[in-house]
C-alpha positions in Angstrom: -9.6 -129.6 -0.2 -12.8 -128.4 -1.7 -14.5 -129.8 -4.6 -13.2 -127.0 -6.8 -9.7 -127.6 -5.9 -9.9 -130.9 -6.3 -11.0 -131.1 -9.5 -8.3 -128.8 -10.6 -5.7 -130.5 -9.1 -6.9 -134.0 -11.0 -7.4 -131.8 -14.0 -3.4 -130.7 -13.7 -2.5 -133.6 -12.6 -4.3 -136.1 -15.7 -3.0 -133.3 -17.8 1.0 -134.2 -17.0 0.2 -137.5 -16.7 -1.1 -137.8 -20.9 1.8 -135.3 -21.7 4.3 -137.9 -19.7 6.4 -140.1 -22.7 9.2 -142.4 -21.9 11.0 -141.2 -25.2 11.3 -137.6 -24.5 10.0 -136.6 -27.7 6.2 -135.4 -27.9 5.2 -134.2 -31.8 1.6 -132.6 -30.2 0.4 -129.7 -32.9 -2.4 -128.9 -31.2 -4.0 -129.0 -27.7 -7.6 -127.9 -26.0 -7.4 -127.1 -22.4 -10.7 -124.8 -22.5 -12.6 -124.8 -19.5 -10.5 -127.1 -17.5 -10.8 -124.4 -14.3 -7.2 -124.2 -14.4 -5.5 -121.2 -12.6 -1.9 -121.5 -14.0 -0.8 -123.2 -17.4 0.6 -126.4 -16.7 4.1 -126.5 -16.4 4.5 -129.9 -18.4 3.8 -127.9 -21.9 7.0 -126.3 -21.6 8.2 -129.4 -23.4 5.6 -129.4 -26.8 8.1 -127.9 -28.6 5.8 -128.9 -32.0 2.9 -126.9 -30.9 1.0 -124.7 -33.0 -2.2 -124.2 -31.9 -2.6 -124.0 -27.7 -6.1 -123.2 -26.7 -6.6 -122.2 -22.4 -9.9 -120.1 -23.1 -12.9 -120.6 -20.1 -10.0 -121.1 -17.6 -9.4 -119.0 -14.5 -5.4 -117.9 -15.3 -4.2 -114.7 -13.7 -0.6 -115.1 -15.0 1.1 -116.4 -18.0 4.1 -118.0 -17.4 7.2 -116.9 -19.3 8.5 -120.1 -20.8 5.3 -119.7 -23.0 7.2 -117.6 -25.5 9.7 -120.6 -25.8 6.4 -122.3 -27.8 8.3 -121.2 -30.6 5.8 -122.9 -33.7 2.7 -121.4 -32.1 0.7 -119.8 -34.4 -3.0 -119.3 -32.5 -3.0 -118.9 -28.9 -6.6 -118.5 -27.1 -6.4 -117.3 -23.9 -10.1 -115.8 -23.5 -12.5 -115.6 -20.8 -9.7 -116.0 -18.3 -8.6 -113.7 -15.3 -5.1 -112.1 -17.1 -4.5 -108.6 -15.9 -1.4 -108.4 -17.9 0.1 -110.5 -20.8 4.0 -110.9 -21.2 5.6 -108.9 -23.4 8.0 -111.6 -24.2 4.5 -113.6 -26.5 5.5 -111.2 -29.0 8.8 -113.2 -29.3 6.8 -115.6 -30.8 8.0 -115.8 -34.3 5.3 -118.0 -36.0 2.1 -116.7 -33.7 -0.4 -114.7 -36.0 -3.7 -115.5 -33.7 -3.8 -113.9 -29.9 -7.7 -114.5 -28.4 -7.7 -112.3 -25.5 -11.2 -111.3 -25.0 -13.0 -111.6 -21.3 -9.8 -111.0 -19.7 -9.1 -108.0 -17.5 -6.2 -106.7 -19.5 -5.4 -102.5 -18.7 -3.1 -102.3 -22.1 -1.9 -105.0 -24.7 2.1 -104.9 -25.1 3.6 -103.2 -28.1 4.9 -106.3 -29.3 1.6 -107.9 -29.8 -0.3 -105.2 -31.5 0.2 -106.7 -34.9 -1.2 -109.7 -34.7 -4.8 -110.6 -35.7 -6.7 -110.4 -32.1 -10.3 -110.6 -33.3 -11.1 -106.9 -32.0 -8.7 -107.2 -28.8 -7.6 -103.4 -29.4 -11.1 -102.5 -28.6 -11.7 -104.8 -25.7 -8.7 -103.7 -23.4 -10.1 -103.3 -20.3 -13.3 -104.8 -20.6 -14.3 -108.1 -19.5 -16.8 -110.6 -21.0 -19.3 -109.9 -18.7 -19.2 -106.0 -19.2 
C-alpha cells in the first residue's frame, strides 16, 4: 500500500470510527472533511440525519454517492476542488439545501434540479476546473 493510500485509508477509517456511537443517535450539524484526500464520501454519514452543513472540498471524489440526498436538513454542501464529472440529480431533492460549492470540479452540465440554488458563480464554471 503506498503512502497515499494509506493515509486515505486511516483517514476513512478514523472518520467511521469518531462517527461510531453506541446509542444510535448522532445530533452532528455540521462536519469538515476538506482536504482529507478522500476519493469517495464515507459511507458512515449516511446516518447524520441532523446535518446541515457537510463540507468535502480539496478532496479527490469522482462520484457522489446517492444516499447523499437522504441528508435531508442540509443546507450548504461544498464539494469544490474535487474530481466530479457529474453530480446526481437526486441533490436537488434536497429540500432544505440553499448552498451547492461546486467550483474546480470537472462537471460538463449542472442538473436542472440544482439550478436554483445559490452556487457562487457555478453556472459560469461548468466545465472548467480550478486550474484552468
Amino acid at each position: 500500500m503506498t503512502a497515499s493510500k494509506n493515509g486515505q485509508a486511516i483517514a476513512e477509517a478514523r472518520i467511521d470510527e469518531c462517527l461510531r456511537d453506541t446509542s444510535g443517535t448522532i445530533n452532528l450539524v455540521g462536519l469538515d472533511l476538506n482536504g482529507l484526500d478522500l476519493k469517495t464520501v464515507p459511507e458512515s454519514l449516511n446516518n447524520l440525519t441532523s446535518l446541515t452543513r457537510l463540507y468535502l472540498s480539496r478532496n479527490r471524489l469522482t462520484a457522489l454517492p446517492e444516499w447523499l440526498s437522504d441528508l435531508t436538513r442540509l443546507t450548504r454542501l461544498y464539494l469544490d476542488d474535487n474530481r466530479l464529472t457529474a453530480v446526481p440529480e437526486s441533490l436537488g431533492n434536497l429540500p432544505a439545501l440553499a448552498e451547492l460549492g461546486l467550483y474546480g470540479n470537472q462537471l460538463t452540465a449542472v442538473p436542472e434540479s440544482l439550478k436554483h440554488l445559490d452556487m457562487d458563480g457555478m453556472q459560469k464554471q461548468v466545465g472548467r476546473s480550478s486550474e484552468s
